[in-house]
N, C-alpha and C positions, 0 to 999 in steps of 0.2 A: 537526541540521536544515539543509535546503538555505534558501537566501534563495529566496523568491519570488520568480518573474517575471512579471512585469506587461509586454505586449506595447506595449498604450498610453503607459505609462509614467504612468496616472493614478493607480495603487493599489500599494502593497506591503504583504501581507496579513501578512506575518511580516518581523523582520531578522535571526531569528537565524541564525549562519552552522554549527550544531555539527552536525558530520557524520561518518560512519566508516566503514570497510571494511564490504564485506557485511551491512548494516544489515537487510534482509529478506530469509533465505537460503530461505525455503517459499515467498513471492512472485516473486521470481526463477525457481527454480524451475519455478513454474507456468506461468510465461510463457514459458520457454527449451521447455517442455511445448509448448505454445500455437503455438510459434514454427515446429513442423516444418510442420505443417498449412496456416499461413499461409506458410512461405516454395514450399510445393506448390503453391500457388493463385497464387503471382506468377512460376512459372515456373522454381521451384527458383534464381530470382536471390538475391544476398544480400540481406540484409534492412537497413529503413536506423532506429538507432532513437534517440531524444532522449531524454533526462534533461532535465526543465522545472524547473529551479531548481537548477542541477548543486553550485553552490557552488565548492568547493574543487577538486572532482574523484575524489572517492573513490568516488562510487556510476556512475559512469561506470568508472572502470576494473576496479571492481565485477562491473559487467553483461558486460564482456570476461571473464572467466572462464566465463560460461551462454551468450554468443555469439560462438566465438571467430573466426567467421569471416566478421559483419556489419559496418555502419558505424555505427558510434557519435558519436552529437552530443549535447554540451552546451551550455546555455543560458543565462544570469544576468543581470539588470537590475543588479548587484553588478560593476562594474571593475574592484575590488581583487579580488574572490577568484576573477574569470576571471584574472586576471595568476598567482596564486599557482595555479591547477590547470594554465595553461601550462609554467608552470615545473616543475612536480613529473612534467610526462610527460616522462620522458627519454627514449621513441621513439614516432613516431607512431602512429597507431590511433583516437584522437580527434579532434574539430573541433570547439572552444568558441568562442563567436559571443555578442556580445551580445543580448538579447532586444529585439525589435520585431516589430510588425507585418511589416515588410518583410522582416529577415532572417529570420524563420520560414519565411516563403513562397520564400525566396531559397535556403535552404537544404533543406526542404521537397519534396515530401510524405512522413510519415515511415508505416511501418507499424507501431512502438508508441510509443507514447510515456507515461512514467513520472513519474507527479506526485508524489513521495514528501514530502511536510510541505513541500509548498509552495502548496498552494492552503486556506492556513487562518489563523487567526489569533493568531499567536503568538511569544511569551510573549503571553498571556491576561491581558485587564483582571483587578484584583484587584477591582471593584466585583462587588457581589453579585448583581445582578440581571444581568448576564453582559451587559447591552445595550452595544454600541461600533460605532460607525461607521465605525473605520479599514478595516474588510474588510465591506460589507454585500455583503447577496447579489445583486443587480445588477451589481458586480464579479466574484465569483464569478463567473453567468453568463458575462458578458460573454468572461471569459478561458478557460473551456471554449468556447464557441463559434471563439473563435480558434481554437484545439487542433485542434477538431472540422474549421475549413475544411482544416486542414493532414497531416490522419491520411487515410490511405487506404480504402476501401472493404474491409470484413473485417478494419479492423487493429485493435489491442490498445492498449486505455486502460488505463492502472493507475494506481490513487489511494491512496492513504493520506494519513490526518491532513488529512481535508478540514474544514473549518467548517460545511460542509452536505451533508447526503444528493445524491450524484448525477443518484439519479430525478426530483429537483423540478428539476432546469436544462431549459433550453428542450431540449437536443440527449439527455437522457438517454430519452424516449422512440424514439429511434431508436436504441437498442443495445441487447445481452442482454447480461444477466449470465453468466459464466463461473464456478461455482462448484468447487472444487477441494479435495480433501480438508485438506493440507497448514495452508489458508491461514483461521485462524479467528477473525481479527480486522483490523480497518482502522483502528485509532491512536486514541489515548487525547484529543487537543485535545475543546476545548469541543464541542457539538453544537448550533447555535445554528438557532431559525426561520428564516423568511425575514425575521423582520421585524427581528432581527440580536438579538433577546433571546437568551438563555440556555435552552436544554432540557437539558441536563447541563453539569458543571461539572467537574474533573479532582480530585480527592482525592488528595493523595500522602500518601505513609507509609513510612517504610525499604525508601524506592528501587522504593516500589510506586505505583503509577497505578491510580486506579479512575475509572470515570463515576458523577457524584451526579445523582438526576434535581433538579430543582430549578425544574420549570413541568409544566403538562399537556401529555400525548404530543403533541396537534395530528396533525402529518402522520406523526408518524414511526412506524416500525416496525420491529424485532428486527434486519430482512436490513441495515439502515442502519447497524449496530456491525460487519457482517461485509463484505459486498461490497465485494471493492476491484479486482475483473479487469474489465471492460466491453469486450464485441464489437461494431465496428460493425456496423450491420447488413448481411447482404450474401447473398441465397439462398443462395448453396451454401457457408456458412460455417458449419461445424459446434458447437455451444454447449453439449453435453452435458455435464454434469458431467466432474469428470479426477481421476484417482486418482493419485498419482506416492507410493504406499503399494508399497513392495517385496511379491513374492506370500508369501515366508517358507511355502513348502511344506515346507518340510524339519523336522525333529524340534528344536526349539529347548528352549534350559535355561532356566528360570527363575531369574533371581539375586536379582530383589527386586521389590516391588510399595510404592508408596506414591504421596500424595496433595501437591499444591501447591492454594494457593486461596488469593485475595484474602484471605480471612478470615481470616487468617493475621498480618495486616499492619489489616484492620477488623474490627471488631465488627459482627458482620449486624445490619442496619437496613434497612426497605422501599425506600428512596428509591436504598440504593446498586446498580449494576449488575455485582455480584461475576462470578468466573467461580474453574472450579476444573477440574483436571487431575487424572485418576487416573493413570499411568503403572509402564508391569511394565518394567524390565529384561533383554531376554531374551540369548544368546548362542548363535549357530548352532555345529553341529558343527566348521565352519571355525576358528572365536574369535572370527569378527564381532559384534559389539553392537548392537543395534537397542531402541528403544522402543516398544513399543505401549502408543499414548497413549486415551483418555477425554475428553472437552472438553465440560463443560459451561455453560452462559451461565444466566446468571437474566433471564426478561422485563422489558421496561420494562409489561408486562401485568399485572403482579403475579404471575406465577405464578412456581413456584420454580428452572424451568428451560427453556428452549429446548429442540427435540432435538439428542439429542449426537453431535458429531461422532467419528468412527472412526479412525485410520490407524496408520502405524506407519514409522518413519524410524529412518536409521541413527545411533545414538549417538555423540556426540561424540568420544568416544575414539577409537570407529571411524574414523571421518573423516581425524582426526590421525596414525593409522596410514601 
């Protein structure tokens, strides 16, 4: 997890600093996708982009691998671990800055900017009724609004492990969604009201994370476990759905077919919000490996599944080739 940044300097919504290489390589992805489009619409300049809670540094130099040829800034209300991602850049390419009002703007405007487990509340109260007021949602607000003076016209917000649905913040009706095959979830933390209660609760089990509901729906809805791309809005900014699913025309072999699912790890029961993978292992004539995946979600509606997501990406092994 990145440390939060707090512009004001009145809220830090998480402390913890645990963070790693390429932590979401299908949201990355989608964005590096996202990213031709917009760097077309600024004049084919390079693109300038922020890590909001950078931490140590890993997801910054992270996002230099998907853009190797933009300006990358990180961010930290954290001293210490902006000292310690200094030091770990043995050559430039980055520009870590403390977080404020001023220096955002000072360094600013950016055209994406990446909130990954920073804008949420965590480690999570262990009380049961999930209510805590170190992160309520007026902070929240408030700290996307900053974001929002500082992001350019058409540019790309990305959130993960938020505390609240994006759509209910003041600025979240003036963006679209960017929905993308790859990308079929948006982080496991709490899902809390506005009124900073509990609507899901995080359930772990042998290194598994599930959502427990644990109040009634209120506002929320299915797209609020998945959405985590956000466009500003901008006419001629294009939002349609993005496939980065390889076409896989060619004659592929079948090596194996089998299932992953939360259930695995729980016992199905109404209240938890499972999800489950069918996945074939396929290998092109070449020897490449690729997965075509199945992704299904269970509603917080009660029904037994959301519609399921399609695509098909290159296998690990592949990769490491």
């Amino acid at each position: 997890m990145g440390v939060s940044v707090c512009p004001t300097n009145r809220w830090q919504a998480q402390g913890g600093v645990d963070t790693r290489m390429d932590r979401y390589p299908g949201i990355y992805a989608a964005a590096a996708h996202l990213s031709h489009s917009i760097r077309t619409r600024m004049g084919n300049r390079s693109l300038r982009l922020l890590s909001f809670g950078c931490s140590t540094g890993e997801e910054c130099f992270s996002l230099r691998a998907y853009f190797p040829d933009d300006e990358i800034f990180g961010c930290d209300i954290n001293t210490a671990v902006l000292a310690t991602a200094r030091r770990r850049q043995l050559r430039g390419g980055t520009t870590f800055f403390h977080s404020s009002d001023h220096s955002l703007r000072q360094h600013g405007p950016f055209d994406m900017v990446f909130c990954m487990s920073s804008l949420c509340l965590f480690p999570e109260s262990d009380q049961p009724s999930g209510q805590n007021g170190a992160f309520p949602f007026p902070a929240y607000d408030a700290l996307l609004t900053e974001i929002d003076r500082n992001l350019t016209p058409g540019g790309l917000l990305v959130i993960y492990n938020a505390s609240y649905p994006f759509r209910l913040s003041t600025i979240g009706p003036h963006y679209n969604v960017v929905q993308a095959d790859v990308v079929v979830e948006n982080g496991f933390v709490n899902k809390l009201h506005r009124s900073g209660h509990a609507f899901t609760v995080t359930a772990a089990r042998n290194q598994t994370r599930c959502h427990k509901m644990v109040s009634g729906i209120d506002e929320y809805r299915d797209s609020d476990f998945v959405d985590c791309l956000f466009r500003k809005r901008d006419e001629s900014a294009d939002d349609s759905p993005i496939t980065l699913s390889p076409a896989l025309a060619m004659r592929c072999e079948t090596l194996s077919r089998y299932t992953l699912s939360d259930e695995d790890a729980f016992p199905p029961a109404p209240d938890l919000l499972t999800t489950a993978f069918e996945i074939e292992l396929l290998r092109d004539p070449s020897g490449m490996l690729f997965e075509r995946i199945e992704y299904r979600r269970r509603s917080i509606f009660g029904g037994t599944v959301t519609p399921t997501k399609r695509f098909v990406r290159m296998a690990e092994a592949s990769r490491q080739k």
